[in-house]
N, C-alpha and C positions, 0 to 999 in steps of 0.2 A: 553922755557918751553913748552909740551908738552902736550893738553890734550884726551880728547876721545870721544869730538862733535864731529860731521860730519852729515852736510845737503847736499842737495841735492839743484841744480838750479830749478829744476821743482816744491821741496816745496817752496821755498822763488818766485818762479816766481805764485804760486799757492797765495800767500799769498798777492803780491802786486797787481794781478789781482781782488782778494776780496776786498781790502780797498782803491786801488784808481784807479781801472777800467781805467788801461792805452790805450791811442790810440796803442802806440808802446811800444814792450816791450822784452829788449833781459836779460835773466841773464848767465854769464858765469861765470863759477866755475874754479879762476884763482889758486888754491892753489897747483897745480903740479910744479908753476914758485917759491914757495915759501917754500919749502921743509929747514928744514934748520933753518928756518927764526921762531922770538917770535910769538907766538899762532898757529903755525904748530903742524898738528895732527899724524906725522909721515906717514901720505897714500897717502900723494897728493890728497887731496879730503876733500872737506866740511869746509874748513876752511877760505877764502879769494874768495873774490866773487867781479865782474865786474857787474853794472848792467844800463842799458842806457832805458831811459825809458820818455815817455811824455804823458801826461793824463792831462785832462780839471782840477782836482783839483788842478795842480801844475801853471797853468797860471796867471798871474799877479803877481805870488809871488816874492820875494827877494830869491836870491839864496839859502841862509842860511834856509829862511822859506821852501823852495822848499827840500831841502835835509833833513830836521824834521823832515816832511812828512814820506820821504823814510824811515827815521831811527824810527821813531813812529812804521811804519807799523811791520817793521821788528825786535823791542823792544826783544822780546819772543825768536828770535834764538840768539838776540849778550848777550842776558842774560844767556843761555844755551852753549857759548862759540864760536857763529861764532866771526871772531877776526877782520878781515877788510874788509870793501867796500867799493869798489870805484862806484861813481854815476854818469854817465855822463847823464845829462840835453837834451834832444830832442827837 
């Protein structure tokens, strides 16, 4: 299924830098590997997002809590149809 989101890495890197002021922080916009694939937006773009990232609010958490966070922050675009992210922990 196909639909007609498309973000950008610099919004969602804009958006995780406001709510939890990461030390490090990469997001890649993997949706060109996934053309083809359920919540693909037909452009290779804005759909499936990579994002690695470590900031003082995610420390001491449990994995589970630490990626909430991520997924809290980012609530607003998977609601508007970003379709996957992947999280890796720094």
């Amino acid at each position: 299924m196909s639909n007609t989101f498309s973000t950008t890495a610099a919004t969602l890197e804009a958006r995780l830098r406001e709510r939890l002021a990461p030390t490090q922080l990469e997001v890649i916009d993997e949706s060109g590997q996934h053309i083809g694939h359920a919540g693909a937006n037909g452009t290779g773009f804005g759909t499936h997002f990579r994002v690695r990232i470590a900031a003082p609010q995610l420390a001491g958490k449990s994995r589970v809590a630490q990626h909430r966070l991520v997924y809290d922050a980012l609530q607003e675009f998977m609601d508007q149809g970003l379709h996957a992210l992947a999280i890796e922990l720094l």
